[in-house]
N, CA, C and O of each residue as an XYZ file, in Angstrom:
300
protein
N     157.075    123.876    109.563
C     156.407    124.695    110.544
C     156.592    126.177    110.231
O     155.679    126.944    110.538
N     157.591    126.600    109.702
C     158.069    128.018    109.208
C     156.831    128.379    108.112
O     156.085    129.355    108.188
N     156.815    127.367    107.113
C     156.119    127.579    106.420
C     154.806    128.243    106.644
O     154.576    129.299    106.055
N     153.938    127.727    107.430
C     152.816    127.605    108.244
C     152.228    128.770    108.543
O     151.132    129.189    108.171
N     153.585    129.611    109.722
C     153.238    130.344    110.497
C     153.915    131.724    109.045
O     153.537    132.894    109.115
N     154.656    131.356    108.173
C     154.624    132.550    107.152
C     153.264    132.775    106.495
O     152.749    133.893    106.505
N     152.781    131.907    106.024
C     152.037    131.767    105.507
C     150.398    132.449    106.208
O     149.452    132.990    105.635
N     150.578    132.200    107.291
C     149.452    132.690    108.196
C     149.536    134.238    108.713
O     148.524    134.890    108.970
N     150.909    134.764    108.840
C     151.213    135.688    108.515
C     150.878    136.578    107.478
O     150.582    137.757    107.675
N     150.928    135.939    106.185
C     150.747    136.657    105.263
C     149.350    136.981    104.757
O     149.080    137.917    104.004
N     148.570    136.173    105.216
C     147.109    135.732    104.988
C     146.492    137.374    106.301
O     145.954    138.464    106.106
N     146.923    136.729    107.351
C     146.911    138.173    108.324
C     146.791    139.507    108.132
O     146.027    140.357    108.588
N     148.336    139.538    106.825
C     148.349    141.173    106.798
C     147.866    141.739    105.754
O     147.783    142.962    105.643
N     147.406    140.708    104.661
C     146.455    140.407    103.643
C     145.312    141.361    103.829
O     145.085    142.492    103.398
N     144.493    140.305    104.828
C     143.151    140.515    105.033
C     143.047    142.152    106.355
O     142.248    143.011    106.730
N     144.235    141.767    106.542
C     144.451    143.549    107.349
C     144.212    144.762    106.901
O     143.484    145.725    107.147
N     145.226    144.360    106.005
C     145.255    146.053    104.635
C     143.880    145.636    103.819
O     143.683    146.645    103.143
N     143.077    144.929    103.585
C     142.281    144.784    102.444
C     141.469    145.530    103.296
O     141.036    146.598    102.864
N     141.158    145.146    104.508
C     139.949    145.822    105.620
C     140.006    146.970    105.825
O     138.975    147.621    105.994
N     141.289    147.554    105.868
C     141.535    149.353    106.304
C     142.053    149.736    105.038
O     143.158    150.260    105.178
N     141.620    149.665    103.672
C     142.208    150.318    102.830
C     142.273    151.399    102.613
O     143.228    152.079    102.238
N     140.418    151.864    103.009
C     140.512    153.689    103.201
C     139.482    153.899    103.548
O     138.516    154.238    102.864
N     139.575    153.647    105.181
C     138.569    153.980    106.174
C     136.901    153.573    105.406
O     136.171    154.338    104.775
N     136.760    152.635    105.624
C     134.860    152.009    105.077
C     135.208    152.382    103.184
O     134.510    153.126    102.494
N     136.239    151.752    102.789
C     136.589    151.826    101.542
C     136.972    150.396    101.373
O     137.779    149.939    102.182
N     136.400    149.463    100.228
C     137.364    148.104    100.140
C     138.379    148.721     99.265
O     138.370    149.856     98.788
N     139.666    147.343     99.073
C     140.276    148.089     98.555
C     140.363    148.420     97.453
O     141.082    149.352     97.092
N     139.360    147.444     96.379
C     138.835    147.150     95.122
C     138.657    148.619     94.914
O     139.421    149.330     94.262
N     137.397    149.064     95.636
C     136.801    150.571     95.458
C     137.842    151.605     95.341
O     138.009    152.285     94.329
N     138.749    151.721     96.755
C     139.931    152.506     96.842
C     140.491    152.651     95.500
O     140.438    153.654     94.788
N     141.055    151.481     95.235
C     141.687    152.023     93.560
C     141.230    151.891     92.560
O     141.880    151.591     91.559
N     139.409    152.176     92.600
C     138.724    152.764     91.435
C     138.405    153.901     91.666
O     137.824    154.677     90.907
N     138.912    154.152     93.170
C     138.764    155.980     93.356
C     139.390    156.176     93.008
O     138.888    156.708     92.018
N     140.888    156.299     92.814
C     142.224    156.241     92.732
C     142.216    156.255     91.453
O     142.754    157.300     91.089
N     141.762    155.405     90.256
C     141.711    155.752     89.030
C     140.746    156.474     88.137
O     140.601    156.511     86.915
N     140.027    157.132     89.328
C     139.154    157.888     88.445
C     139.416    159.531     88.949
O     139.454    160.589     88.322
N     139.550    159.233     90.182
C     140.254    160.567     90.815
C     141.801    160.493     91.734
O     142.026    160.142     92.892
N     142.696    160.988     90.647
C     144.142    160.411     91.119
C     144.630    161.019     92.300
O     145.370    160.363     93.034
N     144.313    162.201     92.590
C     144.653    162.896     93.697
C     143.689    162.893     94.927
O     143.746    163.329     96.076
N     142.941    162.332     94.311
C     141.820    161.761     95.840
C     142.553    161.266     97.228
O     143.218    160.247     97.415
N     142.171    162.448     98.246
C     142.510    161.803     99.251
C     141.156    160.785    100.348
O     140.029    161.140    100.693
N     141.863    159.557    100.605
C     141.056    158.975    101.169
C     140.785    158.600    102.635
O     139.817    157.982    103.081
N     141.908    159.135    103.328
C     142.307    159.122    104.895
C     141.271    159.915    105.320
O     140.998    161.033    104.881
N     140.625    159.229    106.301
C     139.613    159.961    107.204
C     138.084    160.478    106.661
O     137.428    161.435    107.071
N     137.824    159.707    105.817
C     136.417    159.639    105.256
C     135.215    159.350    106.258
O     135.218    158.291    106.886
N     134.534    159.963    106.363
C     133.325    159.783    107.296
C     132.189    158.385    106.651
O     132.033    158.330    105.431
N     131.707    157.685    107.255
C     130.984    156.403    106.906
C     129.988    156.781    106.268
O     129.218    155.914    105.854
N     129.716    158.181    106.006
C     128.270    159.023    104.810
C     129.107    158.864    103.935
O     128.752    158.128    103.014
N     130.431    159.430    103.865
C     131.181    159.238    102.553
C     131.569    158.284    101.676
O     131.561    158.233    100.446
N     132.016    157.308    102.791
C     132.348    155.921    101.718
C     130.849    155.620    101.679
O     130.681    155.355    100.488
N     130.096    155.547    102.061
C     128.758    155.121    101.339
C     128.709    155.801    100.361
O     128.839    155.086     99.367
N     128.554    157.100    100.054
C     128.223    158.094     98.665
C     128.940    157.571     97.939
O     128.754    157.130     96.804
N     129.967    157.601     98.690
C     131.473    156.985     96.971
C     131.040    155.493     96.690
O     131.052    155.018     95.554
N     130.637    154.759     97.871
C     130.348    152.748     96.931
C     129.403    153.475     96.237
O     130.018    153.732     95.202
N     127.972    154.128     96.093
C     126.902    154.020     95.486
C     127.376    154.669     94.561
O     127.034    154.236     93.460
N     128.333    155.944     94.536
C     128.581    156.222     92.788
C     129.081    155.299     92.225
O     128.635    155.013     91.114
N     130.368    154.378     92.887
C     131.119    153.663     91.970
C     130.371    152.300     91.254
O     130.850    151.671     90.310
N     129.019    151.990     91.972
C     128.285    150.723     91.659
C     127.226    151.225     91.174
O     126.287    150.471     90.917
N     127.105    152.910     90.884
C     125.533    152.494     90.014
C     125.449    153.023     88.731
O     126.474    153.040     88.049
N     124.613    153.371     88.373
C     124.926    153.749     87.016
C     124.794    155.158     86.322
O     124.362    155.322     85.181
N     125.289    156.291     87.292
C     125.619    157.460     87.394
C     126.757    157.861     85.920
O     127.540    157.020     85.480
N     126.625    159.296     85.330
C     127.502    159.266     85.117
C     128.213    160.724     85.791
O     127.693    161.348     86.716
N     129.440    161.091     85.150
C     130.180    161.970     85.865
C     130.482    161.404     87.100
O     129.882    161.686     88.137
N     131.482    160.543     87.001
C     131.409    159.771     88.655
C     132.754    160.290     89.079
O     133.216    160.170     90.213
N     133.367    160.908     88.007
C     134.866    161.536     88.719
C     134.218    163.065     89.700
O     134.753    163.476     90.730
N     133.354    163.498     89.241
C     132.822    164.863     89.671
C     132.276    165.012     90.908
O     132.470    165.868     91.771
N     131.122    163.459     90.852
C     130.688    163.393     91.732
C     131.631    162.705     93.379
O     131.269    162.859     94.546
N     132.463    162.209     93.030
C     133.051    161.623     93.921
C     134.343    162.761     94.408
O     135.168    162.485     95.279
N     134.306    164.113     93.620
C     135.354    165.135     94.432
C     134.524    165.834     95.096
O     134.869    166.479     96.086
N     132.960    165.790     94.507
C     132.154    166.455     95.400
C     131.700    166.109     96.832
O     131.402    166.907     97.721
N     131.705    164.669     96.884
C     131.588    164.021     98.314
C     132.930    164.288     98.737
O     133.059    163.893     99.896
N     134.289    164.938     98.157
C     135.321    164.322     99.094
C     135.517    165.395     99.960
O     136.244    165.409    100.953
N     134.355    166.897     99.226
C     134.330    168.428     99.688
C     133.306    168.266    100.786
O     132.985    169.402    101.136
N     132.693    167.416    101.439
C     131.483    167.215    102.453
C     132.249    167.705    104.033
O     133.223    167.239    104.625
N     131.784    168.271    104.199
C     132.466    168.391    105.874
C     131.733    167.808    106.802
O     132.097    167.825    107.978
């Protein structure tokens, strides 16, 4: 029964952090922001932003480190 409820636990905080990785960021994306722009901050991104940042990181743009410090300058 320990097992169970660890286990469901873990599945929980799993799918917790994967969901809030960085505000409308998966977390996949997050740390391809993260490796393309290391000092990227991602706390408090507006839902225009993580959209701009999925569509750089999925299309076939280049300069995507440039473009993605330029969305991070959007107010």
């Amino acid at each position: 029964m320990k097992t169970l409820f660890t286990a469901l636990a873990l599945i929980a905080s799993v799918t917790s952090a994967s969901a809030m990785a960085a505000d409308g960021l998966s977390a996949t994306d997050a740390f391809a922001v993260r490796s393309i722009v290391p000092n990227a901050d991602l706390s408090g991104l507006t839902s225009a932003q993580a959209s701009a940042i999925k569509g750089v990181l999925h299309g076939d743009d280049r300069e995507v480190g440039g473009q993605i410090r330029a969305i991070l300058l959007w107010n």
